[in-house]
ZAKOL-663795 format. One record per residue: residue in one letter; x, y negated, z negated of N, C-alpha, C in turn. Coordinates in steps of 0.05 Angstrom, whole numbers, plus 5000, padded with zeros to 4 digits. Atoms other than C-alpha are relative to their C-alpha. Layout:
residues N
AXYZXYZXYZ ...
This chain:
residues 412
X502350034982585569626065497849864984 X501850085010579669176053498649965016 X502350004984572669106073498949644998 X501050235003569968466099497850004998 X503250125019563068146071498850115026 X501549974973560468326146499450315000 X501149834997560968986138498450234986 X502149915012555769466106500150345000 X500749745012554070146074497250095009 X503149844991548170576103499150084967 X500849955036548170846023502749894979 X498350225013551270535963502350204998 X497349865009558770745947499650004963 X499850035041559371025868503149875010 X496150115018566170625854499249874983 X499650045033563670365794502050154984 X498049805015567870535737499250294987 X501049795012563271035713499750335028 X500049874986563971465778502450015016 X497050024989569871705821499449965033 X500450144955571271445906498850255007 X501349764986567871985942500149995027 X498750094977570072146014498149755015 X501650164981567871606064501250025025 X500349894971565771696130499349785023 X500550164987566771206186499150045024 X502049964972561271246250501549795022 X499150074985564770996302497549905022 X502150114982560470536354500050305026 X499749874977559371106413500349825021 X498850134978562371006478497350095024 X501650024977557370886534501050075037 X499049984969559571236601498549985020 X501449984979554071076643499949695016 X499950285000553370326632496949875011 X502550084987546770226653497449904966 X500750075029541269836598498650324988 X500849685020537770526586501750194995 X497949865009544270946576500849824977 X499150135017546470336527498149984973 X502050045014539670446489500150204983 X499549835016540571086476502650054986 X498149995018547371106460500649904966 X500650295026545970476402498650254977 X502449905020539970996382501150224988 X498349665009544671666380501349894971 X497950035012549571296337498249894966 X501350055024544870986287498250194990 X501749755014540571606282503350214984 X498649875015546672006267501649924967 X498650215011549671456221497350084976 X501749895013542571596182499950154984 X500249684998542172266184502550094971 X497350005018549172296147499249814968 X499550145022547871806099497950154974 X501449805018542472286064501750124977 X497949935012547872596036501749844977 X500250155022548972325967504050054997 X497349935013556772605962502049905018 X498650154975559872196022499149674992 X500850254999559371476035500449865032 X500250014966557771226108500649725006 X498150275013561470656130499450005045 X499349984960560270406217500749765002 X497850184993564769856212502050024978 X497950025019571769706178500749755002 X499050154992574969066180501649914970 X498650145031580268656129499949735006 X500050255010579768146088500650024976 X498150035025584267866035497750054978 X500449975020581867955968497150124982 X501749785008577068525969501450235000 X498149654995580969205956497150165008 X501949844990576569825985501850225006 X499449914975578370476007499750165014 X501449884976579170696082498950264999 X501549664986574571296105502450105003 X498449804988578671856112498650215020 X501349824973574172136162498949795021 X500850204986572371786223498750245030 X502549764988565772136276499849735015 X499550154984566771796340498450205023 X501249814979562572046407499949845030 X500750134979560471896473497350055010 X503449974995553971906513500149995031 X500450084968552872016591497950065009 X504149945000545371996614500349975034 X500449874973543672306682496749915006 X502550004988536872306713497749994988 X502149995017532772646669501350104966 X498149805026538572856606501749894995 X497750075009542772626569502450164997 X499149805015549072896538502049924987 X498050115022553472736472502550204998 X497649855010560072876458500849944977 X500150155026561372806384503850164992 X497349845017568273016344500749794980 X499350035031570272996275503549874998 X496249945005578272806260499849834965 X497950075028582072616196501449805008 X498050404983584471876204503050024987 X496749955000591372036171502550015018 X498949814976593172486221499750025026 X500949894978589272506273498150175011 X501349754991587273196272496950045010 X503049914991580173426302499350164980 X501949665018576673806249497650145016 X502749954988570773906285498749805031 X500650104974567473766357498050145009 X503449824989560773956391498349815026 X500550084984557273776447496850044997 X503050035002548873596454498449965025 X501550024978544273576503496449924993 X502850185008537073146502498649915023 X501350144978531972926555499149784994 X500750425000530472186579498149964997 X503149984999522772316577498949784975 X500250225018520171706542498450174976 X501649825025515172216499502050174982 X497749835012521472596480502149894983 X496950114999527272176478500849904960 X499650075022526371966405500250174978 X500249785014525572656373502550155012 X498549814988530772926415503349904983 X497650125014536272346382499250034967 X500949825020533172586316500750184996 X499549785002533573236321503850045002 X496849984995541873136351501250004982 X498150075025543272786292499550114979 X500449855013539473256248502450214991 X498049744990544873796274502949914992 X497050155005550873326267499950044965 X500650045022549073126202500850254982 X499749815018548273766171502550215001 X498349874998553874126199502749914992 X496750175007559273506172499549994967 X500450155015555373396111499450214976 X500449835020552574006079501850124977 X498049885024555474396019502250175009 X497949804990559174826059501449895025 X499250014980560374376114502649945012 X497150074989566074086160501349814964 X498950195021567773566099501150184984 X499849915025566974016041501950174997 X497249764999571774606072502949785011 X497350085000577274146098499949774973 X499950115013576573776032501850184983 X498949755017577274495996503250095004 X497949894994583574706035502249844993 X497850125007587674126010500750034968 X498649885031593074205959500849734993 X498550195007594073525922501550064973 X497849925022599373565874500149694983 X500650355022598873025812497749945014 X501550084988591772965833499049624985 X501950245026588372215807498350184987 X502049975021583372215754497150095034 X502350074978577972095824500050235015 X500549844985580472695867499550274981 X500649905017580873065802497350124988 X501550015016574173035782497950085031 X501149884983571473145860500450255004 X499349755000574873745861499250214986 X502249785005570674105814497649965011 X502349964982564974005856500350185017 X500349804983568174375906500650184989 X499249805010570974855859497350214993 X502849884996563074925845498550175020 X500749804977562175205914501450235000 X497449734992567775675915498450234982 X500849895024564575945852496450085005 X502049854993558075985883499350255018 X498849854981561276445940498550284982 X499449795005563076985890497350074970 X501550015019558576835829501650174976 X497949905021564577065784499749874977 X500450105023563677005713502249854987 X497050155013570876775689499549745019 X501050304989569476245748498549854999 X502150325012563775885717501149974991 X498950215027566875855652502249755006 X497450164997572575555690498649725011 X501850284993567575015733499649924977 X501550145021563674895681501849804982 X498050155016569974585630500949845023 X499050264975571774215702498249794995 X501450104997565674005706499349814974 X501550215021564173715634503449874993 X499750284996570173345637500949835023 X501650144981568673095700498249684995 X501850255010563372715672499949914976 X498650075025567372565611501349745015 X498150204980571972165656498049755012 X501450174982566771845699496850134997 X502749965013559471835664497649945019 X502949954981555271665723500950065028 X499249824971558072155774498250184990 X501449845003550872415790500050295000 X500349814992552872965821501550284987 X499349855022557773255769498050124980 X501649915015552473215717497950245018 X502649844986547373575772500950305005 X498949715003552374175777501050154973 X498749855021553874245712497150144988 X502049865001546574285703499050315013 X499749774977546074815768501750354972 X498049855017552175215714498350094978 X501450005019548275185656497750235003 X502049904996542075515685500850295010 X499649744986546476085725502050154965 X499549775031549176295646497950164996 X501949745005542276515639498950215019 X501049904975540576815706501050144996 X498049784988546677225705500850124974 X499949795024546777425625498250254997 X502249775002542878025603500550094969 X503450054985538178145573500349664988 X500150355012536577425566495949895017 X503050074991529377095574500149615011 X498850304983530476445620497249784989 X502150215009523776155602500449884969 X499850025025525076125531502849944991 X496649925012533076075526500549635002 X500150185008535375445496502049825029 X499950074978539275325555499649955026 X502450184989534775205599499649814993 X500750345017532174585562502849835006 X496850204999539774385565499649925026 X499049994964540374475641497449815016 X501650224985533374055652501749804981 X499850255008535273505608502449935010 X499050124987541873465640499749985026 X500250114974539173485707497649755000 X501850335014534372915685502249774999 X497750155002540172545663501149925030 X498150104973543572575741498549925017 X502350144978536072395771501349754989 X499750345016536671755719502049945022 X498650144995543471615746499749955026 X500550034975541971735817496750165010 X502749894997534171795833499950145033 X499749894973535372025904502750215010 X499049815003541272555895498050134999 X501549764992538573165924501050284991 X497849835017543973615882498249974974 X501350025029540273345817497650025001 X502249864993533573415847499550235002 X500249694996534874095861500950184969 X499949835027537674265787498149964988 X503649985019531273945761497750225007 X502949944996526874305801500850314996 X499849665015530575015788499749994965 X500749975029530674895710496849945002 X502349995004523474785714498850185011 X500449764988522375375755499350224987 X500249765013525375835707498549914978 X500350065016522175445654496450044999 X502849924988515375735686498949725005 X502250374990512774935704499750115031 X499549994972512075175779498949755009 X501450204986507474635798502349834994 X497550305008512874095765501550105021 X498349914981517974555800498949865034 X501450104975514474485863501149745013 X500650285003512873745867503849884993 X496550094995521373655853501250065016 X498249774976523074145904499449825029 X500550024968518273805961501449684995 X499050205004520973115936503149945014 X496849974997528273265943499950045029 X499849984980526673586009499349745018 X501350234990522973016034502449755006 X497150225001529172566015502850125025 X497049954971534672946059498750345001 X500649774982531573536106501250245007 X498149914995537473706123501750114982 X499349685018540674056061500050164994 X500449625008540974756063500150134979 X499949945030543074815997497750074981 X502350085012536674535976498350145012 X502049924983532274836027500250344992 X499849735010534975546007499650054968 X500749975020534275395937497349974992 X502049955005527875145937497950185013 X500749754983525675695985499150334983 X500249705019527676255937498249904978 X501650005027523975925877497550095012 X502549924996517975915913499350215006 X500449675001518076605935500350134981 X499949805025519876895866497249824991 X502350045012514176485843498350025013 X502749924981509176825892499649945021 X500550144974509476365944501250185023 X496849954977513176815995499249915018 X499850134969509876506060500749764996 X499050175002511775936035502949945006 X496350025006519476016011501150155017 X496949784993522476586052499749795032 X498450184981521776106120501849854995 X498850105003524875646087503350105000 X496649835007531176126061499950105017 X498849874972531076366132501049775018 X497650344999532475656157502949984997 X497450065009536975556112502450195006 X497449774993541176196127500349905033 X499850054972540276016203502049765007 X499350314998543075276190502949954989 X497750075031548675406135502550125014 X497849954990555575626155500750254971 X499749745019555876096091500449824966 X499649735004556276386041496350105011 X502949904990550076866063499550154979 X500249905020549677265997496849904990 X502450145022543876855958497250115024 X502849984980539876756029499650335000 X500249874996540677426045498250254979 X501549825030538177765977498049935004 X502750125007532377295979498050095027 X501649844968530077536053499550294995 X499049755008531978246031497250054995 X502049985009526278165984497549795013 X502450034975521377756031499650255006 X500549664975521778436076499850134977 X501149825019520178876014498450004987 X503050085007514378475992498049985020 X501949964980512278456061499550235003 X499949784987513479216070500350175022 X498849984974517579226121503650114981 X498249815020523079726075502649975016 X496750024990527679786134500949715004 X498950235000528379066146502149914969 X498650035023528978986076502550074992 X497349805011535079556067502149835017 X497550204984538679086129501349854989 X498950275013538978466090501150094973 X499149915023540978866019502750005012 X497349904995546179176066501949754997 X498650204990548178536088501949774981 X499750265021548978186021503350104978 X495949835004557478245995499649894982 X497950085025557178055928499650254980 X499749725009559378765895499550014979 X500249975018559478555828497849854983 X501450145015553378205810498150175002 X502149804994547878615784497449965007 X502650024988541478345803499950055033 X501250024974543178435870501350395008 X500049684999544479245857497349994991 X502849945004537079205826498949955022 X501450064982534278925882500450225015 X499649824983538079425929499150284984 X501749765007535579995879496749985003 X502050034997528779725882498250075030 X500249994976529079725965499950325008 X498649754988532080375970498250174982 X501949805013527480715917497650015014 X502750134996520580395948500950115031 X499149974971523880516024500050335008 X497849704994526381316011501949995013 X497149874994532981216018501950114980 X499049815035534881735964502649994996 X496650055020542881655966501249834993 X499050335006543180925973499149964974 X501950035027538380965912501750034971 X498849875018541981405874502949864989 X497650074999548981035892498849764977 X501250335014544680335860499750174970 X500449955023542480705803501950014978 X497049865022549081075775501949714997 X499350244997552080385792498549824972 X500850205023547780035741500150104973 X500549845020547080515690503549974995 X496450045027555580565680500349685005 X498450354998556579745695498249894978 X501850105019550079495665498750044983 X502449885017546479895607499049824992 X501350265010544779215578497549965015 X502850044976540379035643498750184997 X501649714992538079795653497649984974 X502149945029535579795579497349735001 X502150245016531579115581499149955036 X499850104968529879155661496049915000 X502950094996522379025650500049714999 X500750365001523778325612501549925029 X498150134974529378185668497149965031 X501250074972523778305725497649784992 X502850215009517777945688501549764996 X498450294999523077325682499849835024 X499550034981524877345748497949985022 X502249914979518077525787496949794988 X502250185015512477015759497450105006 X502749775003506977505787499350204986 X500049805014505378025747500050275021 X501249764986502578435807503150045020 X498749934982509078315841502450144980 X498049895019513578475776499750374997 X501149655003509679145766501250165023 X499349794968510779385843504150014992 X497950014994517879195838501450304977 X499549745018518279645773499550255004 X500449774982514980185809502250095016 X498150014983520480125858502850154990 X497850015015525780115807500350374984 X499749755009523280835773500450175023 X499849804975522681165854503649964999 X497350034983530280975855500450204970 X499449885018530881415784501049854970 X499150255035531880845728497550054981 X502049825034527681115664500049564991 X501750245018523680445647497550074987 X502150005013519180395594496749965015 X503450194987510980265609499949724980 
């Protein structure tokens, strides 16, 4: 298959040699069932807003024509997002579906609805493709899980080296420690193989930073890794200044690295660039709330949980604690309940913190005895762990308060 000179990329394709093919996604012209010039207006407008929308997305490549011609190799999309459009009175309504050009198959299909209202009509094909977009494109989305579920056998060097990206998500699921070590060696040579695959370097950074999050006791502001994990997410801005994966490891290593304002100012940047990332929108959500901001960050990480297809773990901890800073205890104890990852212990502190501060004396007790035989490391050093983690003082103190009502013997 080859691409002729006519046709064009909404964003650039990495196939340089220093990066591997990354899927591509062909927008199909929508089909116009009304036939009339204002049904043909909007249809034009659906297809290039969605076509957009998608191309935000730094780990795809968006492709709304194909055609051959000798002596350009290229190759085809393996996904192809084809729709229709039938416009009534005062409403439209899209029919969109996903398939796998191999096969055939339908991965995905959805249906939209938009009014003709000239004050409307342009926010409404916005917003459609907002929805499209994020549900084909995100970290968890249609792409990334039927990407995950395939078994290539003798993979290339190219699917090789995509595949720890998604191995990166799988790994963010459970937050299993044997499973970074295992990303992480994907990941660095990954970008051994292919040196300006931003988005490798931007998760290995992401890796880097969750060694210290999830060691104990460890002091994140001060730990040499950190410094690693900005300078290689610096490195995957360089290679790609508009990756929103490498934006988002810069702006967490500078987070924990107490810069909030820097943090900040990378977080609203990245957002600014693609909206539509949940990834990003829940990550930079939680920073801002551990760094005080909570009216700021926890809409955001409520968004994002509203928008994302899963995992709900991260969002859900981080709401948990919204509702426990707001003082709303039982809300709070909901979203603890709600959050399945059994073996990570910051999110038993949190739930001892809820449940001590709330009076729920057996859930308390269960959190406590729980940390004390898994974690004595954390238990013993739980002051630095919350002053790391909490960048207020007045909010670190309450939380420690919290932490002795649940029966954990911390120092003053």
């Amino acid at each position: 298959m080859a691409m002729a000179a006519g046709a064009w990329w909404w964003n650039p394709p990495q196939t340089s040699p220093g990066a591997p093919k990354i899927p591509r996604v062909l927008v199909e012209k929508f089909d116009d069932l009304t036939g009339t010039q204002a049904s043909a207006a909007i249809t034009s407008g659906l297809a290039q807003e969605v076509a957009g929308q998608l191309s935000k997305f730094r780990d795809i490549v968006v492709l709304q024509s194909v055609e051959t011609a000798p002596g350009k190799e290229t190759l085809p999309p393996r996904f192809v997002l084809s729709g229709s459009v039938n416009l009534e009175p005062d409403a439209f309504r899209l029919q969109v579906s996903f398939r796998n050009r191999a096969d055939g198959s339908i991965l995905w299909a959805n249906s939209y609805n938009g009014q003709t209202k000239v004050s409307g009509i342009l926010d409404a094909q916005a917003d459609i493709a907002r929805n499209v977009a994020t549900s084909l494109a995100q970290s968890y989305g249609v792409i990334s899980q039927a990407d995950a579920a395939l078994n290539v056998s003798n993979p290339p060097d190219d699917w090789a080296a995509y595949s720890c990206t998604l191995s990166y998500y799988a790994y963010r699921v459970s937050l299993d420690p044997k499973a970074r070590a295992e990303v992480r060696a994907c990941l660095e040579k990954a970008v051994e193989r292919f040196p300006n695959y931003a988005t490798a370097w931007a998760l290995l950074a992401h890796v880097t930073i969750d060694e210290v999050r999830f060691s104990f006791p460890a002091d994140p502001a001060s730990s040499p890794a950190v410094g690693r994990a900005l300078a290689i997410a610096r490195h995957a801005v360089e290679l790609d200044p508009r990756n929103v994966r490498a934006l988002h490891a810069e702006m967490s290593a500078l987070f924990f690295s107490k810069e909030f304002d820097a943090g900040r100012r990378v977080g609203e940047q990245a957002l600014a660039i693609n909206p539509n990332d949940t990834e990003l929108m829940g990550g930079f959500g939680a920073r801002l709330a551990l760094s005080g901001r909570w009216d700021d960050g926890c809409p955001l990480v409520e968004e994002a949980r509203d928008r994302n297809p899963g995992p709900f773990a991260y969002y859900e901890s981080i709401l948990a604690l919204c509702s426990y800073f707001g003082g709303d205890y039982a809300k709070a104890a909901m979203w603890i309940k709600k959050t399945a990852v059994p073996k990570n212990p910051l999110y038993h502190a949190i739930a001892a913190a809820i449940f001590g501060e709330g009076g729920y004396e057996i859930d308390a007790e269960r959190e406590r005895a729980w940390l004390e035989e898994n974690e004595p490391a954390l238990v013993r050093n739980l002051r630095l762990e919350v002053s790391t983690r909490l960048a207020r003082s007045e909010d670190a103190e309450f939380f420690i308060g919290s932490l002795k009502k649940a029966g954990l013997a911390i120092e003053d």
